[in-house]
MARBAGU-451496 format. One line per 8 residues: number of its first residue (from 1); for each residue x, y, z of N, C-alpha, C, O. Coordinates in Angstrom, 1 decimal. Layout:
N
NUM) X,Y,Z,X,Y,Z,X,Y,Z,X,Y,Z ~ ...
***
This chain:
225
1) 0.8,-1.2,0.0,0.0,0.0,0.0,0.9,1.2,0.0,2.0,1.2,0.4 ~ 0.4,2.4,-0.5,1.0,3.6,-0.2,0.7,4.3,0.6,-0.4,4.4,1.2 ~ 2.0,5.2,0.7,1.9,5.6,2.4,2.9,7.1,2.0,3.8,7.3,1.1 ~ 2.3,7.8,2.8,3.4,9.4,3.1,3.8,9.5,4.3,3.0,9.6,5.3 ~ 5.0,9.4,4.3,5.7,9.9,5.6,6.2,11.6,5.8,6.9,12.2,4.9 ~ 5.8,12.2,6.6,5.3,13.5,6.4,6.4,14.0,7.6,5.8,14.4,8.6 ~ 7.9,13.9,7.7,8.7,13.8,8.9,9.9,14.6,8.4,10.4,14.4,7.3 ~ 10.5,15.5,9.3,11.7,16.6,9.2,12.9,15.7,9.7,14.0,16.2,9.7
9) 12.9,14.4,10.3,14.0,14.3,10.8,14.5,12.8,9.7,14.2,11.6,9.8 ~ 15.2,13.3,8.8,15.9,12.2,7.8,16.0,11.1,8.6,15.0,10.4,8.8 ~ 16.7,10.8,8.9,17.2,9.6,9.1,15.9,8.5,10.0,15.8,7.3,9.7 ~ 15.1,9.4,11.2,14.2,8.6,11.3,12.9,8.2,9.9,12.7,7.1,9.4 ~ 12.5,9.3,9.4,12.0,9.1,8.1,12.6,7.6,7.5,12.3,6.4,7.6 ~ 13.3,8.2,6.9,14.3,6.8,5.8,14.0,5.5,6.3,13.3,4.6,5.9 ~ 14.8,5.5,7.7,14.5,4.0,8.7,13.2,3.8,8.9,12.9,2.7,9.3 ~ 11.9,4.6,8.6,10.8,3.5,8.7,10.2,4.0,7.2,9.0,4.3,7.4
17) 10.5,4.2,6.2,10.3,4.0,5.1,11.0,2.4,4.8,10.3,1.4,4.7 ~ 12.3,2.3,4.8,12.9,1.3,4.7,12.1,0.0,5.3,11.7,-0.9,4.6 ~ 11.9,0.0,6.6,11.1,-1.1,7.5,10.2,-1.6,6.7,10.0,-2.7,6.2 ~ 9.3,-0.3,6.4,7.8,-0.5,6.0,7.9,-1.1,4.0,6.9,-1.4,3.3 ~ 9.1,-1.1,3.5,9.1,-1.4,2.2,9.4,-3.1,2.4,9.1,-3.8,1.5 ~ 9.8,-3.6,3.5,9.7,-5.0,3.9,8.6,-5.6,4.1,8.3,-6.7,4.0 ~ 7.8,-4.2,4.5,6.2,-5.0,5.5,5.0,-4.8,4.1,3.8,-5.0,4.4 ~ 5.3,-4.6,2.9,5.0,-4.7,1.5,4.0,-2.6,1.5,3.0,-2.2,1.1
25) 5.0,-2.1,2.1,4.6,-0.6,2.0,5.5,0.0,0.6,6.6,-0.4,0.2 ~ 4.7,1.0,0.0,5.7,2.1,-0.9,5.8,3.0,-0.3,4.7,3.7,-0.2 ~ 6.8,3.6,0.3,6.3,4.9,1.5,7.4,5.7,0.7,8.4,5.4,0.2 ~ 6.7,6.8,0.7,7.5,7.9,0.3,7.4,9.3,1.4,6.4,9.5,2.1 ~ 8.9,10.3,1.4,9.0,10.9,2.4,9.2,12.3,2.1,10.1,12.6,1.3 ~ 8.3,13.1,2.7,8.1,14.3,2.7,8.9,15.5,3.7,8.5,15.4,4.9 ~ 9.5,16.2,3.6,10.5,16.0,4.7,9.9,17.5,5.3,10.4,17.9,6.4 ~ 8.9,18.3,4.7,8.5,19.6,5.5,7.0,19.3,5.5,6.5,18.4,5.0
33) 6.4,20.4,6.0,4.8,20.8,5.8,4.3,21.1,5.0,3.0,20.9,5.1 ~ 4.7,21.9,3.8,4.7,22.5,2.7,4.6,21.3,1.6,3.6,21.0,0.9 ~ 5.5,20.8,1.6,5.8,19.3,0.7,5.0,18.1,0.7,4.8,17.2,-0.1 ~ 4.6,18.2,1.9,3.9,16.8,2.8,2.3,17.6,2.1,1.4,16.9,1.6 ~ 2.3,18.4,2.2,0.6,19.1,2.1,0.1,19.0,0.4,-1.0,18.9,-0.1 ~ 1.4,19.2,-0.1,1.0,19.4,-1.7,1.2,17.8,-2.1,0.4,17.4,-3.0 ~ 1.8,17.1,-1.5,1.8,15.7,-1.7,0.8,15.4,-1.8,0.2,15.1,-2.8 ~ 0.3,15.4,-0.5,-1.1,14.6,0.0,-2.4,14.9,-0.7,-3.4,14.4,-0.5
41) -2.1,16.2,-1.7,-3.1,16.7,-2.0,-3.2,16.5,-3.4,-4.3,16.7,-3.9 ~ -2.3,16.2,-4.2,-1.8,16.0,-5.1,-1.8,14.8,-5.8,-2.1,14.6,-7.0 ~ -1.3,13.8,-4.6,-1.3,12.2,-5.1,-2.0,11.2,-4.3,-2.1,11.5,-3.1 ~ -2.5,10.2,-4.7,-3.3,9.1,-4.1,-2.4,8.2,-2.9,-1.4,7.4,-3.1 ~ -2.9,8.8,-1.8,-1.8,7.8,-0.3,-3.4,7.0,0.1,-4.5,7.5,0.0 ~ -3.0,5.7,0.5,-3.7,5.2,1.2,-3.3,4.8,2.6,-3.7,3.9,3.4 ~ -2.1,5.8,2.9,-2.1,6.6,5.0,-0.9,7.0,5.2,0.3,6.6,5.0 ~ -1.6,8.2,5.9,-0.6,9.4,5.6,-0.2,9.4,7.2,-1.1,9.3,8.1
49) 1.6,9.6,7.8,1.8,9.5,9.0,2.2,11.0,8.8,2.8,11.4,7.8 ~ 2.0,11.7,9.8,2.2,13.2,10.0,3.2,13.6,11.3,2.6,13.5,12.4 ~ 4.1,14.0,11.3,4.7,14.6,12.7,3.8,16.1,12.8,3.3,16.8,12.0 ~ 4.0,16.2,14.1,3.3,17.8,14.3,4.3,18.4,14.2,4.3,18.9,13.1 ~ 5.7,18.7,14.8,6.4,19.7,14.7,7.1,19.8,13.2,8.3,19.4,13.1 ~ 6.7,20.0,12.5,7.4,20.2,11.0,8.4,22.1,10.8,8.3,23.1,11.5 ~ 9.2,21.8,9.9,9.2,23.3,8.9,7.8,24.1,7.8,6.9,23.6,7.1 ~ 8.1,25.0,7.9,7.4,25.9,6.9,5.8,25.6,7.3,5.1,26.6,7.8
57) 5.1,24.2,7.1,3.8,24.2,7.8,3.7,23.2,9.1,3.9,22.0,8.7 ~ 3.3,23.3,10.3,3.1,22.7,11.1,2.2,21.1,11.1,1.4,21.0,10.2 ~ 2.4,20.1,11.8,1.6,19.0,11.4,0.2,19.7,11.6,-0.1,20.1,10.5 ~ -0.6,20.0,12.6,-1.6,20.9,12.8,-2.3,21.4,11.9,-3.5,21.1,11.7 ~ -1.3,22.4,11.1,-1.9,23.0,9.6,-2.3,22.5,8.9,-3.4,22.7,8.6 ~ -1.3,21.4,8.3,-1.3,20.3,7.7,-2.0,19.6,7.6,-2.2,19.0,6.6 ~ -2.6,19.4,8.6,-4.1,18.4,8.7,-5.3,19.5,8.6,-6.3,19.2,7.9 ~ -5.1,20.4,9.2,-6.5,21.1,9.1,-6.8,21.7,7.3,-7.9,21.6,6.7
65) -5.7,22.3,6.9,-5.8,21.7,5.2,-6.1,20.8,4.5,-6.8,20.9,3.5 ~ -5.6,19.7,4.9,-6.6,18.8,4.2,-7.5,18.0,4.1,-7.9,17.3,3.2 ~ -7.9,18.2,5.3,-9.6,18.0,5.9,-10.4,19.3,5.1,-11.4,19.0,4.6 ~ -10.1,20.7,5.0,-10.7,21.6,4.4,-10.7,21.2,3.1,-11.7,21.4,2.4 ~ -9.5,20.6,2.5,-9.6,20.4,0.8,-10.5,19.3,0.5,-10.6,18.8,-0.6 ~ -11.5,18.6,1.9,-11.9,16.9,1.6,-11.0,15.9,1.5,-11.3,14.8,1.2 ~ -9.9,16.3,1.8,-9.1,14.9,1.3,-9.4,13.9,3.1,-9.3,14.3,4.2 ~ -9.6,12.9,2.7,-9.9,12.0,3.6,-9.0,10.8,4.1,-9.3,9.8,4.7
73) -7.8,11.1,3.6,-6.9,10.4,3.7,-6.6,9.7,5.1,-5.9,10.5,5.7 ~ -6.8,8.3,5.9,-6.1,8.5,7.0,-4.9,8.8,7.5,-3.9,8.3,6.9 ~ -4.8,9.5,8.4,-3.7,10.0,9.3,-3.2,9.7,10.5,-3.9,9.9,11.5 ~ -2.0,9.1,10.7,-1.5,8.9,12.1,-0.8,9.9,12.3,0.0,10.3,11.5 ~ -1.3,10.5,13.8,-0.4,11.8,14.0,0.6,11.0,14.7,0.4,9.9,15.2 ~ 2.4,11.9,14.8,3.3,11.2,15.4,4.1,12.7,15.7,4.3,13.7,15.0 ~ 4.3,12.2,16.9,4.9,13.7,17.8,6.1,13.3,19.2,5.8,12.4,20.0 ~ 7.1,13.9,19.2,7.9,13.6,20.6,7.3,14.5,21.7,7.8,14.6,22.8
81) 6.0,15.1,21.4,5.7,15.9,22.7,4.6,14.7,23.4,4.1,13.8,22.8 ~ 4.3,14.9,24.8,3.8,13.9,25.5,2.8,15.0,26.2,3.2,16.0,26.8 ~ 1.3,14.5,26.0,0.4,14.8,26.8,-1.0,15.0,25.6,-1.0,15.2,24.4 ~ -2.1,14.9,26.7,-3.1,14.6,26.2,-4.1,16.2,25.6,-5.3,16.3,25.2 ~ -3.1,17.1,25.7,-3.8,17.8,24.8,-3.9,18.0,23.4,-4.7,18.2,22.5 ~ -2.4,17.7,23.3,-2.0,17.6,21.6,-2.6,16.4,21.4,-3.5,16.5,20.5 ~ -2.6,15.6,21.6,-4.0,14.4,21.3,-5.4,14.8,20.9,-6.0,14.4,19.9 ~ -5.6,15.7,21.9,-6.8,16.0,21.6,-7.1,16.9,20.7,-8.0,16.7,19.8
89) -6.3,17.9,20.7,-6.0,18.9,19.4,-6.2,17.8,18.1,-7.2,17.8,17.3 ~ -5.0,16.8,18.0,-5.0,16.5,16.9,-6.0,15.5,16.6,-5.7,14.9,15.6 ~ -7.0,15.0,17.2,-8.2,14.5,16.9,-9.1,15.2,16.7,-10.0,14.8,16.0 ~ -9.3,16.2,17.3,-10.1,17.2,16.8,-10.1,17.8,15.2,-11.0,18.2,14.5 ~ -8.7,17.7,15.1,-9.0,18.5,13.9,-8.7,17.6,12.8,-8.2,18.1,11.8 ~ -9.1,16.0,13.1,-9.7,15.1,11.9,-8.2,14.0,11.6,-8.2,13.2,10.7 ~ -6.9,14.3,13.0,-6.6,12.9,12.6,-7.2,11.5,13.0,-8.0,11.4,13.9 ~ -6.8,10.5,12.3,-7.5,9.6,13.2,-6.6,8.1,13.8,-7.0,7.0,14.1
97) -5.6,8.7,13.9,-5.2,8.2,15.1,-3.3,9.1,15.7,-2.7,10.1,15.2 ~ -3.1,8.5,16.5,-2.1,9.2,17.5,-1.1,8.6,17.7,-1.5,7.5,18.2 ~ 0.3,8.4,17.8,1.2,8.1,18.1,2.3,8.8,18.9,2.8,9.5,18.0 ~ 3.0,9.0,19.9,4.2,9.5,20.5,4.9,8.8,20.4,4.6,7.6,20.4 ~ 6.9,9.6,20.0,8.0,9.1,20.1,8.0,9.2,21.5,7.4,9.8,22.3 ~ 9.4,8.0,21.7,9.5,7.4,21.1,8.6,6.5,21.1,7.6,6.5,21.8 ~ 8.7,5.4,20.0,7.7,4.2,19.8,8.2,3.0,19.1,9.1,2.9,18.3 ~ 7.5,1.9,19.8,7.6,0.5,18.6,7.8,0.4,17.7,7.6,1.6,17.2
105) 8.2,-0.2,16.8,7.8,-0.4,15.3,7.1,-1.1,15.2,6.1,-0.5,14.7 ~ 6.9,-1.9,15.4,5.9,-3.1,15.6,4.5,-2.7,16.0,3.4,-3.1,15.5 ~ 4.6,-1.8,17.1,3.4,-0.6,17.4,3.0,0.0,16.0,1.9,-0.2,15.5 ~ 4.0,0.9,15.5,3.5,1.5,14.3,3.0,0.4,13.3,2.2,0.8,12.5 ~ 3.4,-0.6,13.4,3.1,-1.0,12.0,1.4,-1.4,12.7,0.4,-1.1,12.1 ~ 1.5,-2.1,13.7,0.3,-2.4,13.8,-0.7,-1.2,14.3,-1.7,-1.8,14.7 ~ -0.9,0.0,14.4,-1.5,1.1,14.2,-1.7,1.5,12.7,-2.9,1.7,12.3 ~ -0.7,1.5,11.9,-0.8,1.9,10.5,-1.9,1.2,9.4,-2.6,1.8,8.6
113) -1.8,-0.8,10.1,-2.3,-1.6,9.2,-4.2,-1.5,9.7,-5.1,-1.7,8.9 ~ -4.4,-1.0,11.3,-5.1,-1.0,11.8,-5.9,0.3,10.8,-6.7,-0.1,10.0 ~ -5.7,1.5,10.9,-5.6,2.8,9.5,-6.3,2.4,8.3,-7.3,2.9,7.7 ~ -5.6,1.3,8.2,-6.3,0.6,6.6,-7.2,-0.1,6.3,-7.8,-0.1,5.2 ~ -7.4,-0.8,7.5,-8.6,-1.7,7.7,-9.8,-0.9,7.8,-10.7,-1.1,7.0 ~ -9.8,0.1,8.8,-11.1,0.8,9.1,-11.0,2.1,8.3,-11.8,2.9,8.5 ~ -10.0,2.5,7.3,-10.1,3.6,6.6,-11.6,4.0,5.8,-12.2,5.0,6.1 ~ -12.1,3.1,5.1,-13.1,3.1,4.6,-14.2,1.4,4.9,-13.7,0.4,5.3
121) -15.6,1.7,4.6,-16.4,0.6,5.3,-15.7,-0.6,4.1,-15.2,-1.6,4.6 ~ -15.7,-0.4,2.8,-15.0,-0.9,1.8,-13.3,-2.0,2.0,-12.8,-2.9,1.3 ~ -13.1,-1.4,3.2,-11.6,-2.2,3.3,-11.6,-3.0,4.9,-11.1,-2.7,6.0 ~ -12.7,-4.8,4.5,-12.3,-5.6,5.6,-11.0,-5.8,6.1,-10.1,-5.1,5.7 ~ -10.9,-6.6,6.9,-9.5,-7.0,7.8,-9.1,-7.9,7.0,-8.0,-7.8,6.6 ~ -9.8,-9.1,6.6,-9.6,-9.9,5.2,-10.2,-9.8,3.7,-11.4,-9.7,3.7 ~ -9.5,-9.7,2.6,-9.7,-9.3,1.8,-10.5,-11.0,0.7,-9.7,-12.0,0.8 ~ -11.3,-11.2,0.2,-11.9,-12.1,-0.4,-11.8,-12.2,-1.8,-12.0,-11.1,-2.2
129) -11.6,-12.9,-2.8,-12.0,-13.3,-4.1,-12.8,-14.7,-4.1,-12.0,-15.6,-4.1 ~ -13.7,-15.0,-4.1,-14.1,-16.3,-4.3,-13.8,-17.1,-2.7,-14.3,-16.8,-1.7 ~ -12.8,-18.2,-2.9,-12.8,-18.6,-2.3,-11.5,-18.2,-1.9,-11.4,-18.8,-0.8 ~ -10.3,-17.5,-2.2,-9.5,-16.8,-2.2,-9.4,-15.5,-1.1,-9.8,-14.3,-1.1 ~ -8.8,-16.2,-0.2,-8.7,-15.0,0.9,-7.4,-14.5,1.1,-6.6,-15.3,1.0 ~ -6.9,-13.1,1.5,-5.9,-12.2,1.9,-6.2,-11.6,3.2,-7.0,-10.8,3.4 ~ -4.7,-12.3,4.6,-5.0,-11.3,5.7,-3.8,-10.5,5.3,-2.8,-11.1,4.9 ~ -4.0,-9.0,5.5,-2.6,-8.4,5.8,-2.3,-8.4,6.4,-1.1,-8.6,6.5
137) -3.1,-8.0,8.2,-2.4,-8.2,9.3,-1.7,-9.2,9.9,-1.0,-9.1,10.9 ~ -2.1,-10.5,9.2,-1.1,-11.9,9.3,-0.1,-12.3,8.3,0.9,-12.9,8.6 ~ -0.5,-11.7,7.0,0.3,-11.6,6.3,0.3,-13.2,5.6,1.3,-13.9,5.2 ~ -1.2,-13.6,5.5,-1.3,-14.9,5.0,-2.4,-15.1,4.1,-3.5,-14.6,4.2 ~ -1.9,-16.1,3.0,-2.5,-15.7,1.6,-3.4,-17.5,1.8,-2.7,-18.4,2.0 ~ -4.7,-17.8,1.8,-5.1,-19.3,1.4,-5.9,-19.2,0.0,-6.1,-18.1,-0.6 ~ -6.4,-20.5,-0.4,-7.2,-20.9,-1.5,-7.6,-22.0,-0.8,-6.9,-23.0,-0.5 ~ -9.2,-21.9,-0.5,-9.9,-22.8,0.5,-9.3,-23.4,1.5,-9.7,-23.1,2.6
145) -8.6,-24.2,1.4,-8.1,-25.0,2.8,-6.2,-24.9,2.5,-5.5,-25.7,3.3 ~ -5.7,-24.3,1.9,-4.6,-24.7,1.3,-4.0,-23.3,1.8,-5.0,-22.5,1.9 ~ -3.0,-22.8,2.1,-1.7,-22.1,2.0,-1.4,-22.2,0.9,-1.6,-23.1,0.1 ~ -0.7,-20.5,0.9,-0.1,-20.3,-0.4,1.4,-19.2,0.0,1.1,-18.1,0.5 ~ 2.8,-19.5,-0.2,3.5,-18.9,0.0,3.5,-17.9,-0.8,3.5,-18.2,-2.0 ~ 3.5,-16.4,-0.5,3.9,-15.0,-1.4,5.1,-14.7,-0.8,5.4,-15.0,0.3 ~ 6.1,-13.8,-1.7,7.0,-13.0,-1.6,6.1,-11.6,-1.4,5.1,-11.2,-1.9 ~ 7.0,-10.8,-0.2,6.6,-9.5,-0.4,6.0,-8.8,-1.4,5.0,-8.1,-1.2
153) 6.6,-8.9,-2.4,5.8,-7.9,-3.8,4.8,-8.7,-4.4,4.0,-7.9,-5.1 ~ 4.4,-9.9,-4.5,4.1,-11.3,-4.5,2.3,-10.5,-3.8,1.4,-9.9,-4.5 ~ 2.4,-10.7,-2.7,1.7,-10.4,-1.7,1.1,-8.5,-1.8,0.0,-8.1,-1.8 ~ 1.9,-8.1,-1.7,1.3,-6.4,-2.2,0.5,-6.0,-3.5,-0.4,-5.2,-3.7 ~ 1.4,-6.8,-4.2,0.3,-6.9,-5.6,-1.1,-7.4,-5.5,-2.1,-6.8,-5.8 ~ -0.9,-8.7,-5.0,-2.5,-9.2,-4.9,-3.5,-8.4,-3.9,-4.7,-8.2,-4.0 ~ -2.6,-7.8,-2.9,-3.6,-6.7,-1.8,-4.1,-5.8,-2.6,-5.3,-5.7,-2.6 ~ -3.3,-4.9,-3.5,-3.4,-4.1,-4.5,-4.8,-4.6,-4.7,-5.7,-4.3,-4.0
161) -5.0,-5.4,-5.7,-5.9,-6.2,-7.0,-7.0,-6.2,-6.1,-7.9,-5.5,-6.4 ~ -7.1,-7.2,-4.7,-8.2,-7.5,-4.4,-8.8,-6.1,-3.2,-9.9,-6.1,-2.6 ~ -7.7,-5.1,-3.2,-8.5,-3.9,-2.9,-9.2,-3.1,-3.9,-9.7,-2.0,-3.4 ~ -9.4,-3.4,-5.2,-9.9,-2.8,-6.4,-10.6,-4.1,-7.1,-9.9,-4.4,-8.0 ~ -11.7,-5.0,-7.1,-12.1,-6.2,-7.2,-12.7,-5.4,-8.5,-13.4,-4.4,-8.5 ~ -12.5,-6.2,-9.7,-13.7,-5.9,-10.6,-13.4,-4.7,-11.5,-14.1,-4.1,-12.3 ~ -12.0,-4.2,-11.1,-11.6,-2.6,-11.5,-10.1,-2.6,-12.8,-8.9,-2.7,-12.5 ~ -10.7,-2.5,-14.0,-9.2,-2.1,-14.9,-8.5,-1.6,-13.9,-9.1,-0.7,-13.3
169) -7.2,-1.9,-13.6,-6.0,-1.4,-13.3,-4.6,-1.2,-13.9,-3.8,-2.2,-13.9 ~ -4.2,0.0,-14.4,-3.5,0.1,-15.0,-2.1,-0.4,-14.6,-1.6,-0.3,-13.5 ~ -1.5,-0.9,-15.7,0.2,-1.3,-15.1,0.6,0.6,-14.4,0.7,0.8,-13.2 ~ 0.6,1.2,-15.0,1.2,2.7,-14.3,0.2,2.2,-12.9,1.0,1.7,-12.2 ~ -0.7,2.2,-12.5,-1.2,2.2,-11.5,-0.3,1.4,-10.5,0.4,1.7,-9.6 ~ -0.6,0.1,-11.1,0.2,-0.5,-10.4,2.0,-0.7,-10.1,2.5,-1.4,-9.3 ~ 2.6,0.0,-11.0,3.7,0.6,-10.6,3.7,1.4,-9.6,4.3,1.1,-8.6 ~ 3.1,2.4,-9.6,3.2,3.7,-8.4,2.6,2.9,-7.7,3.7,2.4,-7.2
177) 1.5,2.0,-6.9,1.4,1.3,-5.7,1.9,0.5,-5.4,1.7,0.4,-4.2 ~ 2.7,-0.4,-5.9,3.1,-1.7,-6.0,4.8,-1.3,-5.3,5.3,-1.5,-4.2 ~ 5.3,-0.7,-6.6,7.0,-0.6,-7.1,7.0,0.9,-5.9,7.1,1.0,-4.7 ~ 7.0,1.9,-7.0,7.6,3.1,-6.2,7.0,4.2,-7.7,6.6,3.6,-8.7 ~ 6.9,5.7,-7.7,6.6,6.4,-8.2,7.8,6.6,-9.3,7.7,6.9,-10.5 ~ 8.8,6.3,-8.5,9.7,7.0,-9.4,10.7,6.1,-10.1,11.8,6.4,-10.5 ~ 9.9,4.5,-10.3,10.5,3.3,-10.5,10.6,3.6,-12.3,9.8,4.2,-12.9 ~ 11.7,3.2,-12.8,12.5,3.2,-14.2,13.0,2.7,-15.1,13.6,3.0,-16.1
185) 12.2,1.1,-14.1,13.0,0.0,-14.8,11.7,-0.3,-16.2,11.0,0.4,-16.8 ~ 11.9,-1.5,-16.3,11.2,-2.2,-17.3,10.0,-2.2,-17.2,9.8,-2.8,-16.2 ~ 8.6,-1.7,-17.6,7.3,-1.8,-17.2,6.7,-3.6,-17.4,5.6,-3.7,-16.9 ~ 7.0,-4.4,-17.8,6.9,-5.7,-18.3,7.4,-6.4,-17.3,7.6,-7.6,-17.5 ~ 7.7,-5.9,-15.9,7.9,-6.2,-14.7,6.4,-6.6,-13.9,6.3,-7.5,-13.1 ~ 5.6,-5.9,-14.2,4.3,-6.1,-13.9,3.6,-7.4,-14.4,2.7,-8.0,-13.8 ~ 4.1,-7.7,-15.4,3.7,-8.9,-16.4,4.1,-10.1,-15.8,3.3,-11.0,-15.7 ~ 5.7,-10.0,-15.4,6.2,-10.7,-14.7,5.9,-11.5,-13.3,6.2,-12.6,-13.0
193) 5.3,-10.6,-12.7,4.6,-10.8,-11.5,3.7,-11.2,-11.4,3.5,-12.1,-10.7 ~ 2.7,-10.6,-12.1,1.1,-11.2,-12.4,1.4,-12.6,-12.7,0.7,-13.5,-12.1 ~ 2.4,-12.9,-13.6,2.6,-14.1,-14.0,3.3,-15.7,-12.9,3.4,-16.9,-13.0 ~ 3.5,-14.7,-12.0,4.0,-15.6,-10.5,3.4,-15.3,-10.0,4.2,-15.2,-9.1 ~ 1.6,-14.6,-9.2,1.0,-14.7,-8.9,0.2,-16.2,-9.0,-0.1,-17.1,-8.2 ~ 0.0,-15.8,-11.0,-1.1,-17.2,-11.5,-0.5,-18.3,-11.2,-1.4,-19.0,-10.7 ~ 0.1,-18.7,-11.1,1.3,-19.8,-11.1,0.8,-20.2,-9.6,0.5,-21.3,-9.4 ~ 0.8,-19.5,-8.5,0.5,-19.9,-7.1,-0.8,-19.5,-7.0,-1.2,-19.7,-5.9
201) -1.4,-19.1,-7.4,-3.2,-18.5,-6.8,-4.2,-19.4,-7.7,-5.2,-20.0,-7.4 ~ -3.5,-19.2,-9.1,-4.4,-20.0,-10.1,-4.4,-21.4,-10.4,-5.1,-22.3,-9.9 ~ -3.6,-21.4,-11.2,-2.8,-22.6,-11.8,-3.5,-23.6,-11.0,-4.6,-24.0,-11.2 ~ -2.6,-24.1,-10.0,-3.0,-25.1,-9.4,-4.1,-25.6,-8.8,-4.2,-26.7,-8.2 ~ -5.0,-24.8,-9.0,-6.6,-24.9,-8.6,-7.6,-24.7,-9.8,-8.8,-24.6,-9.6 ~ -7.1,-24.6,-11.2,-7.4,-24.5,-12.2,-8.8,-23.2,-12.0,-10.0,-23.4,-12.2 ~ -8.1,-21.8,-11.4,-9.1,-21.0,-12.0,-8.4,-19.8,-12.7,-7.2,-19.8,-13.0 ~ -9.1,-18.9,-12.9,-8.5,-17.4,-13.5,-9.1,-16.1,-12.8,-9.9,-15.4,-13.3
209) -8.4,-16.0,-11.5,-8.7,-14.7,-10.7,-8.1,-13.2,-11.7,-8.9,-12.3,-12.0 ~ -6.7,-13.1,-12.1,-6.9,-12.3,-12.9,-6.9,-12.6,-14.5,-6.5,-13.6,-15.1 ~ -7.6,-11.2,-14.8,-7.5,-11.5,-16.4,-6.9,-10.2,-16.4,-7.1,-9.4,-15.5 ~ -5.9,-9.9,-17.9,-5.6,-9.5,-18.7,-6.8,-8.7,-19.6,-7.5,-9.2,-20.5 ~ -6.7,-7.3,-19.1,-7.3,-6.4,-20.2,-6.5,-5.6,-21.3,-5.9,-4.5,-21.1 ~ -6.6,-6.5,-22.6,-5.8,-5.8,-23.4,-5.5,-4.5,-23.7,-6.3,-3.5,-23.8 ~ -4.5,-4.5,-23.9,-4.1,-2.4,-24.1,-5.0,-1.9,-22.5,-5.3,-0.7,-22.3 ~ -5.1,-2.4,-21.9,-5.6,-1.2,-20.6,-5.6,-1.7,-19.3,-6.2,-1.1,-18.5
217) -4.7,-3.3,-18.7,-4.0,-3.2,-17.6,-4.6,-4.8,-17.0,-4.4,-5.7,-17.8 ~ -5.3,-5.2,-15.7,-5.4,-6.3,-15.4,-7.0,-5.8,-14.5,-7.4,-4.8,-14.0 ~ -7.6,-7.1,-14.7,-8.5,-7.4,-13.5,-8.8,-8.4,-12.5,-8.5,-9.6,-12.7 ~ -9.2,-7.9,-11.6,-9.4,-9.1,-11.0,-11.0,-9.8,-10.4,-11.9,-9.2,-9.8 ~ -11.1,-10.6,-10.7,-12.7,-10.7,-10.7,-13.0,-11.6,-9.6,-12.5,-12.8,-9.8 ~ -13.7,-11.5,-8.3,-14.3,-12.2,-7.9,-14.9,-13.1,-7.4,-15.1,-13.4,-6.3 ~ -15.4,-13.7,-8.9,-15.7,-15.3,-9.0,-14.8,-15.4,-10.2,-14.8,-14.8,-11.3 ~ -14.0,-16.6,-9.4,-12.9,-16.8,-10.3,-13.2,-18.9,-11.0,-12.6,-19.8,-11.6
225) -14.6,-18.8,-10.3,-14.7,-20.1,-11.0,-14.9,-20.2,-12.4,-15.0,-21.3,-12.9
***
């Protein structure tokens, strides 16, 4: 999934972009308020972590902009100050959830994935095709009674797919969620994968969850019987 890190202090930034590109995240890092705001406003995140103390715009602002622009994006606010007014502040003014440094990672990730689940009524805890189920917070892929091993990208791809059920998805789409925005390799990379997908999801159960929409990207359908 994609994600904005919205954080002035480099090297923490980096270090949980890095983490989170293991945990099958594309996170990209915004390093002021200014940047983080035109980002968020600009490009499709599905959860935006915010520090309050930023440059040029404050986390505070930051949020209160783009709750005024509609953008609905979830937000974890994340701050080294301790106490329950900036909490309150920053729930008031439409984050929806909270974090203090220092922190877990393990905390964060399980706040972040929690973010996603209840972001929209649209995004259960497990994700379905047929008989084809996806947990992300377990990080475990079946086909009726059977396990199925994914690779990280393996696994983000299909979260991808079966969070858009039934929806042309464009390879560019799925580059910027999948890969990274500013990925430059081969686009037939996508092909590649799809193609080690079917091989473990399909194949061996003789169905076709995705199909191939010529000239305009992949679907996933369903009922894959």
């Amino acid at each position: 999934m994609r994600m904005l890190i919205i954080e002035d202090e480099h090297a923490l930034a980096e270090a949980i972009a890095d983490g989170l590109a293991a945990e099958g995240f594309v996170a990209h890092v915004a390093p002021d308020g200014a940047d983080g705001l035109w980002r968020a406003t600009h490009e499709r995140y599905d959860v935006i972590m915010l520090d309050i103390m930023l440059p040029s715009l404050s986390g505070y602002e930051v949020l209160k902009r783009l709750r005024a622009a509609r953008v609905w994006t979830p937000v974890l606010m994340l701050t080294a100050k301790d106490g329950e007014y900036d909490e309150a502040d920053a729930l008031d003014l439409g984050a929806d959830d909270y974090l203090s440094k220092p922190f877990s990672y393990v905390v964060l990730v399980a706040h972040l994935r929690a973010l996603l689940r209840r972001g929209a009524p649209a995004r259960p805890a497990v994700l379905t095709a047929d008989d084809l189920t996806l947990d992300p917070a377990r990080r475990r892929c079946r086909r009726g009674h059977h396990d199925i091993d994914l690779t990280a990208r393996e696994f983000t791809l299909l979260e991808y797919l079966l969070r858009h059920p039934d929806e042309v998805i464009s390879k560019t789409d799925i580059l910027s969620h999948v890969w990274d925005e500013y990925f430059d390799g081969d686009t037939n990379i996508v092909e590649v994968y799809v193609g080690y997908l079917r091989r473990k999801i399909d194949t061996p159960f003789d169905r076709r969850t995705i199909e191939t929409v010529r000239g305009a990207g992949y679907r996933l359908r369903g009922d894959t019987r």
